[in-house]
BALOVEX-206010 format. One line per 3 residues: number of its first residue (from 0); their letters; for each residue x negated, y negated, z of N, C-alpha, C. Coordinates in pm, whole numbers, plus 50000, padded with zeros to 5 digits. Layout:
% BALOVEX-206010
NUM	A	X Y Z X Y Z X Y Z ~ ...
***
This chain:
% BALOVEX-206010
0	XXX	54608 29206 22659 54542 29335 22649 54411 29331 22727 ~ 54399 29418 22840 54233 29424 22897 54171 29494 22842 ~ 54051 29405 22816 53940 29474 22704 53849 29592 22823
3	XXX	53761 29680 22732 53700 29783 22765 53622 29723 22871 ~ 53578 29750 22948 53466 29714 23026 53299 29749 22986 ~ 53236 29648 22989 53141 29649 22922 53053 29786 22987
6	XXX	52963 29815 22933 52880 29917 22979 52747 29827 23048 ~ 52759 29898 23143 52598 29820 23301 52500 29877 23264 ~ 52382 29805 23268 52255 29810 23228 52186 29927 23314
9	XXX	52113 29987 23328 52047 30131 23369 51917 30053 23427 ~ 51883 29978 23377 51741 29944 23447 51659 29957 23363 ~ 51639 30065 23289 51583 30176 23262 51510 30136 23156
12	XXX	51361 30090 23097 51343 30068 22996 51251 30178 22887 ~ 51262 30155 22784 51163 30263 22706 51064 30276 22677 ~ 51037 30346 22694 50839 30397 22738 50772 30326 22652
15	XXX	50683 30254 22682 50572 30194 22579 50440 30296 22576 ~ 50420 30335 22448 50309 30459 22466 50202 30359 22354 ~ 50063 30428 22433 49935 30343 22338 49918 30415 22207
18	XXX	49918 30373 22084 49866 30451 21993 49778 30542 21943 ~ 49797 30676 21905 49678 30776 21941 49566 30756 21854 ~ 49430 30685 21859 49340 30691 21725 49252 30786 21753
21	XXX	49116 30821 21672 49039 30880 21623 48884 30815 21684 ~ 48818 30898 21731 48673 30846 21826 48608 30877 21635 ~ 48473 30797 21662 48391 30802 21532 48341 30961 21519
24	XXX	48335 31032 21619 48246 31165 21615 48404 31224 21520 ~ 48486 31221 21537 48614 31266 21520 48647 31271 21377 ~ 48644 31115 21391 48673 31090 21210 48547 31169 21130
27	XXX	48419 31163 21181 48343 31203 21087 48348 31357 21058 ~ 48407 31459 21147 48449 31543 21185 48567 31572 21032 ~ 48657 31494 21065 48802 31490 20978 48733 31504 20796
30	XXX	48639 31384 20827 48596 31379 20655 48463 31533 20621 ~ 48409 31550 20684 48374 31674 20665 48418 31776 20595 ~ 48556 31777 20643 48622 31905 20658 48657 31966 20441
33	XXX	48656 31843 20410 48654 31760 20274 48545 31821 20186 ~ 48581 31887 20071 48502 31910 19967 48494 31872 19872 ~ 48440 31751 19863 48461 31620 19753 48361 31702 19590
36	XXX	48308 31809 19611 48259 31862 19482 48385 31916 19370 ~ 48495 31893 19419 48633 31953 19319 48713 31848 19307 ~ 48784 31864 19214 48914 31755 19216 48953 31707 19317
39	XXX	49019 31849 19369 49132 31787 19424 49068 31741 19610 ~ 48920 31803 19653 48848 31731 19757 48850 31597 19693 ~ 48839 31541 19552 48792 31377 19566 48896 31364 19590
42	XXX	49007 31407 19560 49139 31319 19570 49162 31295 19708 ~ 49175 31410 19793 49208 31395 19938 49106 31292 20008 ~ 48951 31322 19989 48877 31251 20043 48883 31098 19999
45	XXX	48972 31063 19910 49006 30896 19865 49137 30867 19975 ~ 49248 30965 19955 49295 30947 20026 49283 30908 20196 ~ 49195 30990 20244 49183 30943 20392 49144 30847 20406
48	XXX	49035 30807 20293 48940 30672 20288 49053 30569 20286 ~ 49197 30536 20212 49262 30462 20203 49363 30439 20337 ~ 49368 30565 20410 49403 30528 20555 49335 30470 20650
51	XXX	49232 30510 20622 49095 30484 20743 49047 30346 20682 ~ 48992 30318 20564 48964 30172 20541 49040 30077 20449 ~ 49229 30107 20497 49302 29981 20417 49429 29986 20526
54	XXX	49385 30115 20607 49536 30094 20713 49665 30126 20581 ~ 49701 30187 20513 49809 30212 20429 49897 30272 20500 ~ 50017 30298 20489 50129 30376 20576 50120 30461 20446
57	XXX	50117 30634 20512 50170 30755 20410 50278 30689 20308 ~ 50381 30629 20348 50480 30605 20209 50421 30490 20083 ~ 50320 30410 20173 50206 30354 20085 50154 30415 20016
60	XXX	50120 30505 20065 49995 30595 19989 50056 30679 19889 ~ 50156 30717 19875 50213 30809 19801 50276 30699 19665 ~ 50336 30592 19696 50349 30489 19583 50270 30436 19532
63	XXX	50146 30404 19594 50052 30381 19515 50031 30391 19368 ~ 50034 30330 19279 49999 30320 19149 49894 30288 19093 ~ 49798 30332 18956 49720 30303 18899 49668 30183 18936
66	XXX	49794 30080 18890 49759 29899 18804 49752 29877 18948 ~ 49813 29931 19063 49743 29872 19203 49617 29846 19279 ~ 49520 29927 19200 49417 29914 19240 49295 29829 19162
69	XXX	49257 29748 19215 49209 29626 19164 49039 29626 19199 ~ 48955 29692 19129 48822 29748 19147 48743 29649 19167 ~ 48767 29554 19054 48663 29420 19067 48658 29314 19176
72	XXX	48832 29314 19262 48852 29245 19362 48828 29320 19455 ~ 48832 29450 19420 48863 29490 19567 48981 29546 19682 ~ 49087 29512 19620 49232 29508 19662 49321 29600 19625
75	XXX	49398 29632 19716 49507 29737 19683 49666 29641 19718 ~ 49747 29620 19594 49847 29583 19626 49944 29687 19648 ~ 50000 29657 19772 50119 29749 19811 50268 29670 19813
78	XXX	50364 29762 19700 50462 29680 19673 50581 29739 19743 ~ 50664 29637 19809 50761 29684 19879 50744 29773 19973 ~ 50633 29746 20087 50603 29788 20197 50760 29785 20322
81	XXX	50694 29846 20428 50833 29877 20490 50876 29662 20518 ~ 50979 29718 20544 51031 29578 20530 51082 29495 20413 ~ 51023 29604 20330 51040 29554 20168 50980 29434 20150
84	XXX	50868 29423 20164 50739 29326 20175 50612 29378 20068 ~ 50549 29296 20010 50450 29282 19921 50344 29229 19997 ~ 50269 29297 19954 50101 29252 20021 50025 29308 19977
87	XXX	49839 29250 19984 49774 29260 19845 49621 29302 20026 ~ 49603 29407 20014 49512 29457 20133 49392 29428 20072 ~ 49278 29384 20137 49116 29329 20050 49055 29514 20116
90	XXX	48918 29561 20090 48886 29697 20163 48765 29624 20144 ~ 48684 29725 20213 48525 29727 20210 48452 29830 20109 ~ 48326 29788 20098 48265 29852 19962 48262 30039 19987
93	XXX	48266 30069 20083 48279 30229 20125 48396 30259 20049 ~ 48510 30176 20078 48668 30234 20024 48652 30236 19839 ~ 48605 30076 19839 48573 30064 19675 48562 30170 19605
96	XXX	48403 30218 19650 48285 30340 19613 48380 30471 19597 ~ 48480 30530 19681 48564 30660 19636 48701 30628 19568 ~ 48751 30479 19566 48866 30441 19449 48803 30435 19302
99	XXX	48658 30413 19286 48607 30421 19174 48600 30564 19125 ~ 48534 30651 19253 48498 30743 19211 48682 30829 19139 ~ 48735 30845 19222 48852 30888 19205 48942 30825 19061
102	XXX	48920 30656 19045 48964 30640 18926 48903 30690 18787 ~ 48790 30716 18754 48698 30770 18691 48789 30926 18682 ~ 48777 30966 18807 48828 31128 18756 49034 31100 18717
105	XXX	49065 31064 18749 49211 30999 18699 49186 30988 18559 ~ 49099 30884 18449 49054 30894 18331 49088 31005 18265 ~ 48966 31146 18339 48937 31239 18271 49101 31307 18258
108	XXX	49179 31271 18362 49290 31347 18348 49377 31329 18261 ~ 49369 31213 18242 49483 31166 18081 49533 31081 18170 ~ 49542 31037 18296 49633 30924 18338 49638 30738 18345
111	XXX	49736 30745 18305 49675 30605 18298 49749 30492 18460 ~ 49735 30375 18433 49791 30271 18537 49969 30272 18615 ~ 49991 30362 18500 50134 30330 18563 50162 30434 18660
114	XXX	50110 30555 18631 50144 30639 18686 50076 30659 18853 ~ 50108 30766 18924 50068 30742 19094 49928 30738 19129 ~ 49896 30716 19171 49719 30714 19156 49706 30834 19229
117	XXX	49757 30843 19333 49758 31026 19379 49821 31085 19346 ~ 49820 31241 19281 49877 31295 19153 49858 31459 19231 ~ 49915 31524 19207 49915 31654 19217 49858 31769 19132
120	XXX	49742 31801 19123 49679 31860 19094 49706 32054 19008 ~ 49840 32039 19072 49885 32253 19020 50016 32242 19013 ~ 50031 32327 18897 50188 32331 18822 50266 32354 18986
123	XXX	50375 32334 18970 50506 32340 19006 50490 32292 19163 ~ 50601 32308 19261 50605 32271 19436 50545 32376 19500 ~ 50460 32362 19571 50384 32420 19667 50534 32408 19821
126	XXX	50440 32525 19923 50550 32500 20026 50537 32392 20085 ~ 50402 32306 20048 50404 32185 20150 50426 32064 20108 ~ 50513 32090 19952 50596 32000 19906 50521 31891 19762
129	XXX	50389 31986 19739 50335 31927 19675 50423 31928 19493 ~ 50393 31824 19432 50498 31838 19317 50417 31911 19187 ~ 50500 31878 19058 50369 31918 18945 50272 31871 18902
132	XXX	50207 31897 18823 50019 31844 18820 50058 31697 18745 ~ 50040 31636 18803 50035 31468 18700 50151 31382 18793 ~ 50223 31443 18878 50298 31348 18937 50276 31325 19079
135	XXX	50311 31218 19111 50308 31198 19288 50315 31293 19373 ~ 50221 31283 19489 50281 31360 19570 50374 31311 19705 ~ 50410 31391 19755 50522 31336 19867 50467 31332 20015
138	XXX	50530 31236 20096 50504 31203 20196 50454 31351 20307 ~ 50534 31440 20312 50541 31548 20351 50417 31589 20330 ~ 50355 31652 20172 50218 31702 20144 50154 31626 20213
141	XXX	50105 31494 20220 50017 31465 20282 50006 31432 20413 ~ 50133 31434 20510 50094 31454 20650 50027 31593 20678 ~ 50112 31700 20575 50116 31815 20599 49941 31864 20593
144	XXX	49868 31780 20466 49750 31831 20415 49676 31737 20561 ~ 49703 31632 20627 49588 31566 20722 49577 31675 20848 ~ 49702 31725 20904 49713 31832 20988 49614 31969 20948
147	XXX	49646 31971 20880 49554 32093 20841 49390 32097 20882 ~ 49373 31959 20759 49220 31920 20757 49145 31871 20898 ~ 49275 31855 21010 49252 31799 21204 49212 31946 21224
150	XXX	49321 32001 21239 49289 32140 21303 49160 32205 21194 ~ 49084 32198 21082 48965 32210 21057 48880 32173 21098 ~ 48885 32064 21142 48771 32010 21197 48774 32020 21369
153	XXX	48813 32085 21451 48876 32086 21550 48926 32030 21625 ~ 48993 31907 21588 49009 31792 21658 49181 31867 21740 ~ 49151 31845 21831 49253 31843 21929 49370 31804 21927
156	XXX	49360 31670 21918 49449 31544 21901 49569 31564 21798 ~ 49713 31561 21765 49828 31569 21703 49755 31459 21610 ~ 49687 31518 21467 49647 31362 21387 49744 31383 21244
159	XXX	49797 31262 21200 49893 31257 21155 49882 31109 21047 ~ 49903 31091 20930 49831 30977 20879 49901 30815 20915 ~ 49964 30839 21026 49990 30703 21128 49847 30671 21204
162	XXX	49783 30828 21252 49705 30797 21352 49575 30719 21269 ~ 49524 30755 21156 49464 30718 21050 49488 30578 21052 ~ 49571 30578 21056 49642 30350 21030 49605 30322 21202
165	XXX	49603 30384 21256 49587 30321 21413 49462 30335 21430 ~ 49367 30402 21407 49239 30388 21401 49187 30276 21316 ~ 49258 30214 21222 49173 30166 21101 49211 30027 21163
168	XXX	49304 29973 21267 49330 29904 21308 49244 29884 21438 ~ 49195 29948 21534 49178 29915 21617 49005 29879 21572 ~ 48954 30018 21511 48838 29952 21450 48822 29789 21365
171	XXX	48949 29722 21361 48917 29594 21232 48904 29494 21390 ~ 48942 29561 21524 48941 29437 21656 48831 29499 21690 ~ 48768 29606 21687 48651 29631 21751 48548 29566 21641
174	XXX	48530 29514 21525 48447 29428 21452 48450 29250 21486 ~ 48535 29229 21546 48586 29127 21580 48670 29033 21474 ~ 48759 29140 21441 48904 29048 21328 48976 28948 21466
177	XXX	49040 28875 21454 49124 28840 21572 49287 28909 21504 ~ 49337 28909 21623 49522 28957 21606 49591 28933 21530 ~ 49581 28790 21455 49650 28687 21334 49611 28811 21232
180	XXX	49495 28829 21250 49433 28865 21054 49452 29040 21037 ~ 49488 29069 21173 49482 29232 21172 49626 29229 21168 ~ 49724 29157 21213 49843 29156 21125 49899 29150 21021
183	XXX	49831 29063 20933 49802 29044 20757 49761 29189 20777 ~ 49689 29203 20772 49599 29315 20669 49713 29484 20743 ~ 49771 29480 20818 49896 29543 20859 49972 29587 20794
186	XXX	50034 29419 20776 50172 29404 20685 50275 29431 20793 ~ 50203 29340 20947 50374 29408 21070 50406 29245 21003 ~ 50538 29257 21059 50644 29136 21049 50609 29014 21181
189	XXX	50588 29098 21320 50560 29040 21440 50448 29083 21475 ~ 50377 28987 21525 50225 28994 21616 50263 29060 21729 ~ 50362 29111 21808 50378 29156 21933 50369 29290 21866
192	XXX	50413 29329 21730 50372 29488 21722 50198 29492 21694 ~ 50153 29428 21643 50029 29438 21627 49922 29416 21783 ~ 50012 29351 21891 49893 29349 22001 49878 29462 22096
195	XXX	49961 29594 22083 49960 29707 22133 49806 29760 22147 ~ 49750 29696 22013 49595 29805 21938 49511 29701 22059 ~ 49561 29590 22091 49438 29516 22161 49467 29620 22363
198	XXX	49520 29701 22364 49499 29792 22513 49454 29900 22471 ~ 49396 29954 22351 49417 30100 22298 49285 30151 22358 ~ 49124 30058 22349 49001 30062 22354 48921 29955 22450
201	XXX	48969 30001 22550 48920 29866 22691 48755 29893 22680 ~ 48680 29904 22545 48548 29955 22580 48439 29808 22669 ~ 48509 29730 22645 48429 29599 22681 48450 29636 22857
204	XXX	48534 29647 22891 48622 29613 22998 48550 29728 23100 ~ 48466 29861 23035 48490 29951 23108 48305 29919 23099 ~ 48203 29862 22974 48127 29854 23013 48025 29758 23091
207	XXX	48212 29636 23137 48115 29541 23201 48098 29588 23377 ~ 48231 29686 23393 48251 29728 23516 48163 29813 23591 ~ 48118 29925 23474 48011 29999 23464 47883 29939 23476
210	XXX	47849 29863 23415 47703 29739 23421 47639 29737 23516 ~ 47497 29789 23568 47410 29793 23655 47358 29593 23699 ~ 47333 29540 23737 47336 29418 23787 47166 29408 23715
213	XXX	47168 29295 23661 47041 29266 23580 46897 29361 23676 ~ 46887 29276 23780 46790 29204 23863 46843 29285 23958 ~ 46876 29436 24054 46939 29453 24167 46828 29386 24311
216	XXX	46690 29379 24324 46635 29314 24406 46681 29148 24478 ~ 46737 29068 24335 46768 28929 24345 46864 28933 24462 ~ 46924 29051 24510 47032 29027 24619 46982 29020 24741
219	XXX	46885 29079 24744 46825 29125 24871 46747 29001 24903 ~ 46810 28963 25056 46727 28844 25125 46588 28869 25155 ~ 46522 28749 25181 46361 28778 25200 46437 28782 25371
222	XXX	46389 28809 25469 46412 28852 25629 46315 28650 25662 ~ 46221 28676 25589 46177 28522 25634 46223 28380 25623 ~ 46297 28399 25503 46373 28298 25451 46476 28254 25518
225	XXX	46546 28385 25564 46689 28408 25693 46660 28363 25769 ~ 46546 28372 25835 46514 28275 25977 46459 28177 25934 ~ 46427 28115 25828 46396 28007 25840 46537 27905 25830
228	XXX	46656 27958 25755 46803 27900 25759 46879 27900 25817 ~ 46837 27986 25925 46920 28009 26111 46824 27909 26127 ~ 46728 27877 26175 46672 27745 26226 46728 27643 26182
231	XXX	46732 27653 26081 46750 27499 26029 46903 27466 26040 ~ 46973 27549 26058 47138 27564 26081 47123 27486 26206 ~ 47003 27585 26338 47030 27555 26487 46969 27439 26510
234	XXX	46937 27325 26399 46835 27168 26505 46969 27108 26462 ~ 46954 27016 26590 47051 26921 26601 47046 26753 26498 ~ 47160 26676 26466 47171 26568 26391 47004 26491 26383
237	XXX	46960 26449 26505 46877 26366 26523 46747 26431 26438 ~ 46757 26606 26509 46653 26644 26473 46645 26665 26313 ~ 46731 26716 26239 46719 26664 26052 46709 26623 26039
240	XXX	46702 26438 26074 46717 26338 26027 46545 26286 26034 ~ 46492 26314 26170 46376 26307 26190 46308 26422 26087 ~ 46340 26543 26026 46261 26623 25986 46282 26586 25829
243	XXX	46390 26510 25803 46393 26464 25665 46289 26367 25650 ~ 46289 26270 25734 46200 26150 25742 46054 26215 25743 ~ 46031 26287 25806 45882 26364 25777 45851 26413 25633
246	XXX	45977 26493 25591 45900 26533 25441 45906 26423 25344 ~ 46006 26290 25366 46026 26121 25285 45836 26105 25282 ~ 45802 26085 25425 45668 26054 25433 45588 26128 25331
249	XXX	45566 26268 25360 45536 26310 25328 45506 26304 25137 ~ 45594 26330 25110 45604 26318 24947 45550 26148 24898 ~ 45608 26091 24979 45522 25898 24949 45364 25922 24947
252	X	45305 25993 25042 45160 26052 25056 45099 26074 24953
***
């Protein structure tokens, strides 16, 4: 029996695109937009905080549980991350400061550890998929709610709570994490997905190119000096040797 003939390669490979993040004027822009004097502003404004300073993926964020958040350490364990992977993210005291604040108002609500730590705030489904007051919300609400709060703040940019994780990443190499540890704190499987973020922000690259030269005078020859090194180029063997022997003398003097 002759088998099928294999199918020929195209050449053709698939686009590698840089990840879209967030300039600082931008993000601060995004959190603005945020009215952390109501519920449901602390809630959102914890939320971004947990994209922006833990790198969480939206399906993170939405599983999130109470007993996950670990105040005294510091840490957010995320269970069964993509890959179906466990990992325990450390944050900085900014992220701390609105998981406190936010657990505190969780309290007042009657909720306790087991339940989602982001919770839905108004009876029944909203159109943007939000659920009833005390339960999770869904992946959907909250891309749906970051879009919103972009185009509030006028950001241009398609922002989407991936772009949130790609910012929070490229900022942990612009502090100087190295690649190893910004993979941990990830949760990728391979370092080749994580070295994409190291082309995202060539800021080094663009301000050494840019860089005015310390000293621009130091280039510029003295005109006297030049002729004095065309001379000394134009005497012949005997004559260096004799003019070395003069300054030998000399310095013995």
């Amino acid at each position: 029996m002759n088998q099928a003939p294999r199918p020929q390669k195209t050449g053709k490979r698939t686009p590698k695109r840089l990840p879209v993040t967030l300039a600082t004027d931008e993000v601060d822009a995004l959190l603005a937009t945020v009215n952390t004097g109501c519920t449901t502003g602390l809630r959102n404004r914890t939320m971004l905080q947990v994209m922006l300073g833990a790198g969480l993926r939206v399906s993170e964020v939405v599983e999130l549980r109470g007993v996950d958040v670990d105040l005294q350490k510091g840490t957010l364990r995320v269970n069964q991350g993509k890959g179906s992977k466990d990992r325990v993210v450390p944050v900085d005291r900014e992220t701390i400061g609105w998981l406190q604040a936010w657990s505190e108002k969780r309290k007042a609500l009657g909720l306790n550890g087991k339940a989602a730590f982001f919770v839905g705030l108004r009876e029944g489904i909203t159109g943007r998929g939000e659920r009833k007051a005390g339960q999770g919300l869904t992946p959907r609400y909250v891309q749906g709610l970051i879009a919103t709060l972009a185009e509030a703040a006028g950001i241009e940019k398609r922002v989407s709570p991936h772009v949130l994780r790609h910012t929070y990443a490229t900022r942990l190499l612009d502090r100087g994490f190295n690649i190893r540890e910004v993979q941990t704190l990830l949760g990728h499987a391979s370092v080749q997905t994580t070295q994409v973020y190291t082309h995202v922000n060539p800021e080094e690259l663009r301000e050494k190119l840019q860089a005015e030269p310390v000293n621009s005078q130091s280039s510029v020859v003295d005109p006297q000096v030049l002729a004095l090194a065309q001379a000394l180029g134009n005497l012949t063997t005997e004559q260096r040797e004799a003019l070395v022997g003069l300054w030998g003398s000399a310095g013995a003097g």
